[in-house]
Backbone atoms as SQL, in Angstrom:
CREATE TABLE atoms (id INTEGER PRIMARY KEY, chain TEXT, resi INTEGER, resn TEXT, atom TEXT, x REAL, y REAL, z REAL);
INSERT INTO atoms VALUES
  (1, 'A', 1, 'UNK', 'N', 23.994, 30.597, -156.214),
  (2, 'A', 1, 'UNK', 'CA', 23.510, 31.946, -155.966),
  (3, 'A', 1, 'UNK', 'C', 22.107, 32.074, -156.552),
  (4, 'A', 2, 'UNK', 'N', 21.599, 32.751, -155.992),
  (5, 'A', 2, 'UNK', 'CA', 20.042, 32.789, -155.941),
  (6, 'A', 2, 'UNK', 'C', 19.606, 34.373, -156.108),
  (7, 'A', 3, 'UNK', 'N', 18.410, 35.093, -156.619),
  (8, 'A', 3, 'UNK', 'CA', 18.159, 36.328, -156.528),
  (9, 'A', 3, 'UNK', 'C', 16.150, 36.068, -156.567),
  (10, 'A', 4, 'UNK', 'N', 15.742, 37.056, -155.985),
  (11, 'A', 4, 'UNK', 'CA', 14.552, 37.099, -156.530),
  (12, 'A', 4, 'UNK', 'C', 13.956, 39.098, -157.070),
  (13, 'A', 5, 'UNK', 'N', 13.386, 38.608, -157.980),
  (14, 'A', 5, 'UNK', 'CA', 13.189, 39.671, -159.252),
  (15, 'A', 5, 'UNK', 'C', 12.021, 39.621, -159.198),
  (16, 'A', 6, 'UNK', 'N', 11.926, 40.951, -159.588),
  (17, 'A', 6, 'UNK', 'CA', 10.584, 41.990, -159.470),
  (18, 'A', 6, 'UNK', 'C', 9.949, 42.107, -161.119),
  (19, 'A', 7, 'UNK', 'N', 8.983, 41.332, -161.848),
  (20, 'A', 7, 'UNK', 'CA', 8.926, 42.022, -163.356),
  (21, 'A', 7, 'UNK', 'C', 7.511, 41.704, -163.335),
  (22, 'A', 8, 'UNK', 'N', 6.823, 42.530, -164.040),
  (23, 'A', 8, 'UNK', 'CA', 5.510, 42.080, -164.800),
  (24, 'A', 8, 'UNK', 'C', 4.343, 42.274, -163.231),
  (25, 'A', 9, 'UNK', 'N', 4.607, 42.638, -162.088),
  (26, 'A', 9, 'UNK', 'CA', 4.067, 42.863, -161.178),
  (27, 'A', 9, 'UNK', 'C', 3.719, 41.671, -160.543),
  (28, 'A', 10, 'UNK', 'N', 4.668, 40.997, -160.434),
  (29, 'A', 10, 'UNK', 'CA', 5.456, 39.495, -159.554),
  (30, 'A', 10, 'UNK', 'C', 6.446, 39.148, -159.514),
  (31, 'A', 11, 'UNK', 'N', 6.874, 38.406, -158.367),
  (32, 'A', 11, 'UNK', 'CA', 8.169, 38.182, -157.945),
  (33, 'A', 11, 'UNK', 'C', 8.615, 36.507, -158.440),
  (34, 'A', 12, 'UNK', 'N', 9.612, 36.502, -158.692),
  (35, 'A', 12, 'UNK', 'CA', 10.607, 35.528, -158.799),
  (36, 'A', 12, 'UNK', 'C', 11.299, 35.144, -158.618),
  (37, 'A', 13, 'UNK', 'N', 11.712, 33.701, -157.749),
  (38, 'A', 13, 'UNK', 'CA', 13.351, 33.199, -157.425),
  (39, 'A', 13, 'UNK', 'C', 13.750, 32.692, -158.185),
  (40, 'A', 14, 'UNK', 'N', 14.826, 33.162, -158.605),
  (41, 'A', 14, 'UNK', 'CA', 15.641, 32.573, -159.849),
  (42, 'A', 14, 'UNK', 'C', 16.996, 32.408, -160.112),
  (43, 'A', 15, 'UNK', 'N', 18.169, 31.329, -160.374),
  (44, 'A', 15, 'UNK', 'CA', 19.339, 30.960, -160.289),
  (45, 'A', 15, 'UNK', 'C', 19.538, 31.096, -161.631),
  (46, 'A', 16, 'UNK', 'N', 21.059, 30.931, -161.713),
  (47, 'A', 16, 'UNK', 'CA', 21.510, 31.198, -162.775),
  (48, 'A', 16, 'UNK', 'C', 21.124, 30.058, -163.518),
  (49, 'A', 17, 'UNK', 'N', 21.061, 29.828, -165.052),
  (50, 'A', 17, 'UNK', 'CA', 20.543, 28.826, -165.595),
  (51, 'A', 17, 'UNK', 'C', 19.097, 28.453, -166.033),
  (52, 'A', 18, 'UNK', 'N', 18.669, 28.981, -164.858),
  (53, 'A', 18, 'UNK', 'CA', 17.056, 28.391, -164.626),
  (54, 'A', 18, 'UNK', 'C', 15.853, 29.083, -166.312),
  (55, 'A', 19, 'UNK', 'N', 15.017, 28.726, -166.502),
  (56, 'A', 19, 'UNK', 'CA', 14.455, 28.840, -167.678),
  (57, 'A', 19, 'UNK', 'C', 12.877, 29.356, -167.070),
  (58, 'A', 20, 'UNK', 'N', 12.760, 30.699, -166.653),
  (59, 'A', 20, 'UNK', 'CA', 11.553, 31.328, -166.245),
  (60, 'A', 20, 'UNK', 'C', 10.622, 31.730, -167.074),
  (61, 'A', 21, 'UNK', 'N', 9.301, 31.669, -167.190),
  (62, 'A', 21, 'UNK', 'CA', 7.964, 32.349, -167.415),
  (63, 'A', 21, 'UNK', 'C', 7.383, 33.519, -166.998),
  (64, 'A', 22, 'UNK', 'N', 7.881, 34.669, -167.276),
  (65, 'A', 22, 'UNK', 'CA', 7.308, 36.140, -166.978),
  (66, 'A', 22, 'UNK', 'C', 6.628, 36.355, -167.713),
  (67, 'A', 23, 'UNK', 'N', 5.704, 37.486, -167.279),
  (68, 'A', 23, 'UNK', 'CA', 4.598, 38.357, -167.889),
  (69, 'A', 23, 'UNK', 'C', 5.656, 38.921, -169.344),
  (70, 'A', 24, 'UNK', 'N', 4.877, 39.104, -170.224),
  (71, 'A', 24, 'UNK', 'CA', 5.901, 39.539, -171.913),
  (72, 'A', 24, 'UNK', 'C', 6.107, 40.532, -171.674),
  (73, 'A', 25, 'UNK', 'N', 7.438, 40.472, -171.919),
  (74, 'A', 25, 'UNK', 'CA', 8.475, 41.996, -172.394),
  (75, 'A', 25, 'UNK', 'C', 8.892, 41.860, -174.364),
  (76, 'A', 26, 'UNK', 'N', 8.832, 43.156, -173.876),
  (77, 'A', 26, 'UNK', 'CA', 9.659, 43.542, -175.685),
  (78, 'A', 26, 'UNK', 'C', 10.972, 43.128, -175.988),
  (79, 'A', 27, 'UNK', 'N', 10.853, 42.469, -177.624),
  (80, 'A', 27, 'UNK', 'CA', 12.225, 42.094, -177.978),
  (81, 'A', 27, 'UNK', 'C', 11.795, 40.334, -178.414),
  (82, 'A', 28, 'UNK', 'N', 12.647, 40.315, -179.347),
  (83, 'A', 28, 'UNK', 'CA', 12.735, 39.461, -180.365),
  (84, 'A', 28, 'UNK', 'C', 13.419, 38.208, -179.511),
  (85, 'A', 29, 'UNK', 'N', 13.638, 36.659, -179.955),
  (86, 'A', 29, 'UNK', 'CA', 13.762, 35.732, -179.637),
  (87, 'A', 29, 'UNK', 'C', 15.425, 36.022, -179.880),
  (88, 'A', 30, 'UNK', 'N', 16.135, 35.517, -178.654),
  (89, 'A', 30, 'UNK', 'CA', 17.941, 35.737, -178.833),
  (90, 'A', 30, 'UNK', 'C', 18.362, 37.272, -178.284),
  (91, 'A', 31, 'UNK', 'N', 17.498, 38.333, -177.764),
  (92, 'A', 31, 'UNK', 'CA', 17.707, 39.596, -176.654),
  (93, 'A', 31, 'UNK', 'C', 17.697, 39.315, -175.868),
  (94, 'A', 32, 'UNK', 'N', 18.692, 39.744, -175.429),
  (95, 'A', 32, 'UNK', 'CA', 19.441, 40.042, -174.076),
  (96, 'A', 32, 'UNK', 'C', 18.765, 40.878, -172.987),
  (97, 'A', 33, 'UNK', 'N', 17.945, 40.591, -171.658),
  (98, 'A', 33, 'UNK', 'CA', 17.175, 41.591, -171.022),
  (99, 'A', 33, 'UNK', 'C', 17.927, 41.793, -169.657),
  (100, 'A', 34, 'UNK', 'N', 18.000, 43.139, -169.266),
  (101, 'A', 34, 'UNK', 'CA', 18.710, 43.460, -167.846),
  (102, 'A', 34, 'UNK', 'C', 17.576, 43.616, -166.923),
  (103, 'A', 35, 'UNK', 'N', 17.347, 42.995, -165.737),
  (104, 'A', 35, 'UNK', 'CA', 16.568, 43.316, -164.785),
  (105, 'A', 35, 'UNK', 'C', 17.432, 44.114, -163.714),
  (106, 'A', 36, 'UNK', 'N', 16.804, 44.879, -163.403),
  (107, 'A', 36, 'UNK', 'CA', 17.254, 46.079, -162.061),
  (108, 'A', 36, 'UNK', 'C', 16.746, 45.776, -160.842),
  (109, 'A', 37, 'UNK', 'N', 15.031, 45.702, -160.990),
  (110, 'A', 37, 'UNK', 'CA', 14.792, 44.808, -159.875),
  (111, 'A', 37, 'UNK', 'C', 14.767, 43.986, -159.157),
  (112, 'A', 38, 'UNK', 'N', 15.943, 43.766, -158.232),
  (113, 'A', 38, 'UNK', 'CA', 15.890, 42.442, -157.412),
  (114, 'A', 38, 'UNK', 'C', 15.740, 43.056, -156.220),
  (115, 'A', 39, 'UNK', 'N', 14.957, 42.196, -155.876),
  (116, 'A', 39, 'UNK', 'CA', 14.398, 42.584, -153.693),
  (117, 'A', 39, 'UNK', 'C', 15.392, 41.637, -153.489),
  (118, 'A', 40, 'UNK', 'N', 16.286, 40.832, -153.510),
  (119, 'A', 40, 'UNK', 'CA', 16.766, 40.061, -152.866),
  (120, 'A', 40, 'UNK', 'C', 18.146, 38.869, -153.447),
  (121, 'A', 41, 'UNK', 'N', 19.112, 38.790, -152.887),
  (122, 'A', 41, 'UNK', 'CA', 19.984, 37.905, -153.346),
  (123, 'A', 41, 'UNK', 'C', 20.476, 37.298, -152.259),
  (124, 'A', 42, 'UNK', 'N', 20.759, 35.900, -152.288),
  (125, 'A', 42, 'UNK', 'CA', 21.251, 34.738, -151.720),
  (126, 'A', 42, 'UNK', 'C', 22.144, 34.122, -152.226),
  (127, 'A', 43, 'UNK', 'N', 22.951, 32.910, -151.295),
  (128, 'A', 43, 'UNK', 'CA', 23.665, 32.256, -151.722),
  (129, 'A', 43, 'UNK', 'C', 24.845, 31.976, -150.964),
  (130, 'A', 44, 'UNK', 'N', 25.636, 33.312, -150.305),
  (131, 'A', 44, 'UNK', 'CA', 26.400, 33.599, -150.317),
  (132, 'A', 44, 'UNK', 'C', 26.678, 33.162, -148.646),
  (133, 'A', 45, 'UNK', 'N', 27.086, 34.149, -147.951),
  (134, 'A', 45, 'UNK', 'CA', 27.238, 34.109, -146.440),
  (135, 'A', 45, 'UNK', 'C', 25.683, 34.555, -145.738),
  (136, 'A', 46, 'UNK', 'N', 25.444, 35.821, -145.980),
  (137, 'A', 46, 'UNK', 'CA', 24.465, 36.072, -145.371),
  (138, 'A', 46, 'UNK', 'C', 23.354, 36.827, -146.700),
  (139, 'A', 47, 'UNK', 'N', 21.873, 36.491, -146.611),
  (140, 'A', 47, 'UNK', 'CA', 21.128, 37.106, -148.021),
  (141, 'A', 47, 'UNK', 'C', 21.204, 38.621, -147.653),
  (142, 'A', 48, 'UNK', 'N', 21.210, 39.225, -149.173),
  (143, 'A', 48, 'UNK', 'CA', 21.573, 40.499, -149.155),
  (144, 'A', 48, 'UNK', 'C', 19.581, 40.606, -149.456),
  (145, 'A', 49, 'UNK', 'N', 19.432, 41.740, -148.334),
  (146, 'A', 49, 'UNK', 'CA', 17.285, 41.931, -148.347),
  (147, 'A', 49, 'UNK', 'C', 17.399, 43.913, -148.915),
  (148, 'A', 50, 'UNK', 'N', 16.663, 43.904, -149.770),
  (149, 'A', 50, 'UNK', 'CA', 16.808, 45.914, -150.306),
  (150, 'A', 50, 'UNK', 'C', 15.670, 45.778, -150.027),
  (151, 'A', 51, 'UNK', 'N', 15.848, 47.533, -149.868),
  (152, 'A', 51, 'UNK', 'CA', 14.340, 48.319, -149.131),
  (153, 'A', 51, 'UNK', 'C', 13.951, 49.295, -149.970),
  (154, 'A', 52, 'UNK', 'N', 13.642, 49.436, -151.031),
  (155, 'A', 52, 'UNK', 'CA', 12.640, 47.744, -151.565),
  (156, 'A', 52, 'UNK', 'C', 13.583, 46.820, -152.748),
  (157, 'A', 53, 'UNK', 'N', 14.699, 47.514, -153.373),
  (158, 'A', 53, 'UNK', 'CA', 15.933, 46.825, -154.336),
  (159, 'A', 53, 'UNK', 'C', 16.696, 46.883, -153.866),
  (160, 'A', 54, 'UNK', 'N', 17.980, 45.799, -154.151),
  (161, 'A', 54, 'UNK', 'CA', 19.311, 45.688, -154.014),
  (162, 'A', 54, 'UNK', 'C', 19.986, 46.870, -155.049),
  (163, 'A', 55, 'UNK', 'N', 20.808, 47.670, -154.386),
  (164, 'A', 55, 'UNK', 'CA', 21.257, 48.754, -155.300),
  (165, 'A', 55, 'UNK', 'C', 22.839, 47.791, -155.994),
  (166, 'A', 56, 'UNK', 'N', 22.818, 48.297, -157.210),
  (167, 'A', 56, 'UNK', 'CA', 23.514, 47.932, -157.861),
  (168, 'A', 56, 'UNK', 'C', 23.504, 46.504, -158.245),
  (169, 'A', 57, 'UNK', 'N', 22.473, 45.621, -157.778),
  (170, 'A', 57, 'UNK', 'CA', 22.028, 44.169, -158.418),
  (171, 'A', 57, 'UNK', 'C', 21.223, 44.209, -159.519),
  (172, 'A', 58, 'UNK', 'N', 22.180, 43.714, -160.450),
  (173, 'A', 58, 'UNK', 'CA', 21.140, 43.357, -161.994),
  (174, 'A', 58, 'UNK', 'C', 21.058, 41.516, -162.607),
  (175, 'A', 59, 'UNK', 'N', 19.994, 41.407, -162.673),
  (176, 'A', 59, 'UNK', 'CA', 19.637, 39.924, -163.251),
  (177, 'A', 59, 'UNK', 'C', 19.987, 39.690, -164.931),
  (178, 'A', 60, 'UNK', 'N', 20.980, 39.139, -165.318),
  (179, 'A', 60, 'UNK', 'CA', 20.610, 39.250, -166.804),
  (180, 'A', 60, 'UNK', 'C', 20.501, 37.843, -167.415),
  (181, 'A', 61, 'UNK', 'N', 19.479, 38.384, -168.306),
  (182, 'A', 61, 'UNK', 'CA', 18.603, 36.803, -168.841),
  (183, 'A', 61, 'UNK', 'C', 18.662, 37.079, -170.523),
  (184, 'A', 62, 'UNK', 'N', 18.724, 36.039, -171.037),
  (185, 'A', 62, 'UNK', 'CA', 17.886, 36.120, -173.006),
  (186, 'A', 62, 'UNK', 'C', 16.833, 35.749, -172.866),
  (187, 'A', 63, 'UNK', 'N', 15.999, 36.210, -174.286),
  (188, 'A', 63, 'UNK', 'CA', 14.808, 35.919, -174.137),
  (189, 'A', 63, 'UNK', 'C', 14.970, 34.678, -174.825),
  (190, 'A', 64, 'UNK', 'N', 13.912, 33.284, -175.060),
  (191, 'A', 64, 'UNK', 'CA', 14.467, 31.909, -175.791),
  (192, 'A', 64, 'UNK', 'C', 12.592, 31.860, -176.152),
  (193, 'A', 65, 'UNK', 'N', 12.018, 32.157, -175.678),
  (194, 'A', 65, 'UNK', 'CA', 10.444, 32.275, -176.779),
  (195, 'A', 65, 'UNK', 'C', 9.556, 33.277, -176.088),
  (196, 'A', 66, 'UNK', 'N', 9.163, 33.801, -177.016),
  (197, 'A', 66, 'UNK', 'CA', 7.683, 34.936, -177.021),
  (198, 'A', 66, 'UNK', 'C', 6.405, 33.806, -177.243),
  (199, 'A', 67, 'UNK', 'N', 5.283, 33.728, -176.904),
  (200, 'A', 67, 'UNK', 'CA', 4.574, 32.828, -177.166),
  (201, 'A', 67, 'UNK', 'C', 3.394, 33.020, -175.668),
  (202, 'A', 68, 'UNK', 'N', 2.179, 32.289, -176.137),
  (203, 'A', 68, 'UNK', 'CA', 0.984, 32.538, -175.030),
  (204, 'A', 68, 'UNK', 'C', 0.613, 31.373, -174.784),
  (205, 'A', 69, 'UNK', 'N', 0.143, 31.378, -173.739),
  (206, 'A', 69, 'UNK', 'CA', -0.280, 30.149, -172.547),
  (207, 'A', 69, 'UNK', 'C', -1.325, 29.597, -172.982),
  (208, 'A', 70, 'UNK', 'N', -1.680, 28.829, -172.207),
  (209, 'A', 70, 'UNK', 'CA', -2.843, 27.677, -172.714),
  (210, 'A', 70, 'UNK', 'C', -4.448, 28.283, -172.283),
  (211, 'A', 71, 'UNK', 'N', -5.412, 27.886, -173.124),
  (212, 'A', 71, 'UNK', 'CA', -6.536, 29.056, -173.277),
  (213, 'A', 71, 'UNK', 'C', -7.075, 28.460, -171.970),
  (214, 'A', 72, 'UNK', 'N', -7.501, 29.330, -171.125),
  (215, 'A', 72, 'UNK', 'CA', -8.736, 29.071, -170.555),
  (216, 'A', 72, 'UNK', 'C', -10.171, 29.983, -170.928),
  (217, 'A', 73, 'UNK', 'N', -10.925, 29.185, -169.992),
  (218, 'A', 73, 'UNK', 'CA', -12.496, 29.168, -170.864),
  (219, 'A', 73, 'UNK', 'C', -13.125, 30.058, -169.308),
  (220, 'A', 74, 'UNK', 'N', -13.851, 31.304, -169.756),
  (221, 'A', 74, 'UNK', 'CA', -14.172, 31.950, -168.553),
  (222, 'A', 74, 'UNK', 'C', -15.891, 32.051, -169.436),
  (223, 'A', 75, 'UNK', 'N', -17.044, 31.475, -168.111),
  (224, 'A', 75, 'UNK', 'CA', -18.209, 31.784, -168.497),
  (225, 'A', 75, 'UNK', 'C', -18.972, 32.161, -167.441),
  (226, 'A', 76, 'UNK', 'N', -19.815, 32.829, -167.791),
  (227, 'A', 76, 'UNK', 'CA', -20.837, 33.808, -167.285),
  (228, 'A', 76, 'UNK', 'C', -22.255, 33.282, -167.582),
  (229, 'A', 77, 'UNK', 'N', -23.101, 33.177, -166.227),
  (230, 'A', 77, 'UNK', 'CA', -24.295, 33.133, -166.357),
  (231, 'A', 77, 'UNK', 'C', -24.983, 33.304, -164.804),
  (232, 'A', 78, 'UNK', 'N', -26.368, 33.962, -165.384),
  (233, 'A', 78, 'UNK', 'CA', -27.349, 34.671, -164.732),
  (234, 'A', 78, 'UNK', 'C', -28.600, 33.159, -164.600),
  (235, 'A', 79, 'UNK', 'N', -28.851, 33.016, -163.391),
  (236, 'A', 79, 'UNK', 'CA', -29.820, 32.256, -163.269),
  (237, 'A', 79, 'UNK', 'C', -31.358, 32.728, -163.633),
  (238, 'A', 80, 'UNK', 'N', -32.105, 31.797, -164.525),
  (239, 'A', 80, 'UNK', 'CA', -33.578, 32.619, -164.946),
  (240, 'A', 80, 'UNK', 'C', -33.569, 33.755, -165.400),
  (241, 'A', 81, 'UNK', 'N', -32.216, 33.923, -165.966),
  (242, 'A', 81, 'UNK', 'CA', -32.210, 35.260, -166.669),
  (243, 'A', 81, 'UNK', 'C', -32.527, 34.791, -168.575),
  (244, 'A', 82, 'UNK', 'N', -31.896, 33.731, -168.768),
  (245, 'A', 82, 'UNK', 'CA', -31.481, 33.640, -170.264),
  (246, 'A', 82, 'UNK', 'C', -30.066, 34.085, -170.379),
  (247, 'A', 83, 'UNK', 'N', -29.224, 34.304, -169.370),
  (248, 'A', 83, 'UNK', 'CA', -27.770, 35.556, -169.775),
  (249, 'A', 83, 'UNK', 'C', -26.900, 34.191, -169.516),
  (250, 'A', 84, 'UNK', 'N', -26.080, 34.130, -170.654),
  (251, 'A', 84, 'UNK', 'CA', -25.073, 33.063, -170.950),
  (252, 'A', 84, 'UNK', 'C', -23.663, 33.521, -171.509),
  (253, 'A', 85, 'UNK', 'N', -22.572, 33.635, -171.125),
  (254, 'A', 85, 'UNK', 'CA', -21.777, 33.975, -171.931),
  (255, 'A', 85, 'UNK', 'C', -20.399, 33.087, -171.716),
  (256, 'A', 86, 'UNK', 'N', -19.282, 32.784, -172.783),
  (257, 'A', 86, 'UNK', 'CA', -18.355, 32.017, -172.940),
  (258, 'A', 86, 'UNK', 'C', -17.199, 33.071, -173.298),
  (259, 'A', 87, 'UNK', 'N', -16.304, 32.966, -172.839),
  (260, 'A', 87, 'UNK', 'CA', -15.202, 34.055, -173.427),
  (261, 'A', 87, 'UNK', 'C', -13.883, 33.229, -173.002),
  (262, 'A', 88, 'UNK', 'N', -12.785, 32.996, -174.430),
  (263, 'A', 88, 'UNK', 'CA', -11.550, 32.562, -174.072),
  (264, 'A', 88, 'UNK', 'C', -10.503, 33.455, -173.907),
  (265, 'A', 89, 'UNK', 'N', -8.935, 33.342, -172.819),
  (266, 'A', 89, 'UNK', 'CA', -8.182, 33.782, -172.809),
  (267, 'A', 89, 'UNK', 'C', -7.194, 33.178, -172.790),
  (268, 'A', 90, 'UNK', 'N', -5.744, 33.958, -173.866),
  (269, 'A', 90, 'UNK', 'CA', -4.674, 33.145, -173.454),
  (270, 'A', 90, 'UNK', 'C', -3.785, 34.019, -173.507),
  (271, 'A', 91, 'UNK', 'N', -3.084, 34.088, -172.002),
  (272, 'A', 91, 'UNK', 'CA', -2.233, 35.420, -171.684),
  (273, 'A', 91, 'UNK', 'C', -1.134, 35.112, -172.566),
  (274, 'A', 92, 'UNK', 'N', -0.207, 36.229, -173.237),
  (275, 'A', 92, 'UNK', 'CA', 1.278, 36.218, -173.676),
  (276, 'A', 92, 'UNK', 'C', 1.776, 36.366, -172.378),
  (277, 'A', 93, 'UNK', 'N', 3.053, 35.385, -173.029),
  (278, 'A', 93, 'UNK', 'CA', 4.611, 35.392, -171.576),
  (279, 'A', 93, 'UNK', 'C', 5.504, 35.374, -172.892),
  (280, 'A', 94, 'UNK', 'N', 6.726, 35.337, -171.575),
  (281, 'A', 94, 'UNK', 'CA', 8.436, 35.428, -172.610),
  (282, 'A', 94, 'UNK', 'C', 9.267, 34.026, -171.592),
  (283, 'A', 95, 'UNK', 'N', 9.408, 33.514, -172.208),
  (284, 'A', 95, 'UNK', 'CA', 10.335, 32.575, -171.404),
  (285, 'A', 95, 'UNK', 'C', 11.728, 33.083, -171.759),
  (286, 'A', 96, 'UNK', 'N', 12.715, 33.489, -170.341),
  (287, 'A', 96, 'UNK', 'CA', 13.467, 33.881, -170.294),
  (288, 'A', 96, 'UNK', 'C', 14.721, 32.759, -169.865),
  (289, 'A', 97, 'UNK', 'N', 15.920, 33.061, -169.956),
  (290, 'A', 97, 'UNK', 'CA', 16.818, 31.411, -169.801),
  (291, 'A', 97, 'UNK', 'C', 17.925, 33.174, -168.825),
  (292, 'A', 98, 'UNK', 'N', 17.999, 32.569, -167.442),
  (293, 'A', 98, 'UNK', 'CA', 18.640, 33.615, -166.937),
  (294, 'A', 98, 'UNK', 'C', 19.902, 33.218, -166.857),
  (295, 'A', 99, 'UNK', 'N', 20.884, 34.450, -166.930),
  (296, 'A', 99, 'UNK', 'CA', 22.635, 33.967, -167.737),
  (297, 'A', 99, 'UNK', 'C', 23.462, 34.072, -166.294),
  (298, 'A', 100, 'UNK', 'N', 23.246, 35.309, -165.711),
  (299, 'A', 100, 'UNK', 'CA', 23.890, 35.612, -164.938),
  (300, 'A', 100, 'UNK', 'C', 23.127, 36.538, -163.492),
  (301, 'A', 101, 'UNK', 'N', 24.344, 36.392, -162.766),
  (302, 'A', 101, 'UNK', 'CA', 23.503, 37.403, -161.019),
  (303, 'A', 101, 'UNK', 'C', 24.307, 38.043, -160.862),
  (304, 'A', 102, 'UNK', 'N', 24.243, 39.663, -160.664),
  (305, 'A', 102, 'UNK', 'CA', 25.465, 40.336, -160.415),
  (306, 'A', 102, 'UNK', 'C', 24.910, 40.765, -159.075),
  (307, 'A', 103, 'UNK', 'N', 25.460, 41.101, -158.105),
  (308, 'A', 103, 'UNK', 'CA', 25.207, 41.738, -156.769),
  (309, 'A', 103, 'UNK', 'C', 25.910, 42.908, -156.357);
């Protein structure tokens, strides 16, 4: 069984088991998170498609690390200007370990 989930303003296919990378949510390492949003569940006979959620489908996952991604290097420059600039980023995520699919 299969679902795909709506969080962090992207979608995800995700099975039970599977060990996902979402945008960070709140809550400590070993919480328990309920997702509401699923556009979609599979698996079964025929995929269940919501307009725009599956009513009454919840995803539930733990969280297993809080932690941020690998830096990238964003730079800026103006030709014959002298304008130079370097700026690093490294987004926070939650890696989530998803438990169960309810439909």
């Amino acid at each position: 069984m299969y679902a795909v989930i709506a969080t962090g303003g992207k979608q995800y296919k995700v099975s039970e088991g599977d060990i996902v990378r979402v945008e960070k949510l709140d809550g400590d390492v070993g919480t328990k998170v309920e997702i509401q949003d699923v556009l979609m569940v599979g698996g079964g006979d025929a995929p269940t498609i919501g307009a725009p959620i599956v009513e009454k489908a919840t995803v539930t996952g733990e969280i297993v690390e809080q932690d941020r991604g690998k830096k990238i290097l964003v730079f800026k420059k103006k030709k014959r200007k002298g304008y130079k600039k370097l700026q690093g980023h490294r987004q926070s995520y939650t890696a989530l370990k998803i438990a169960k699919i309810k439909a």
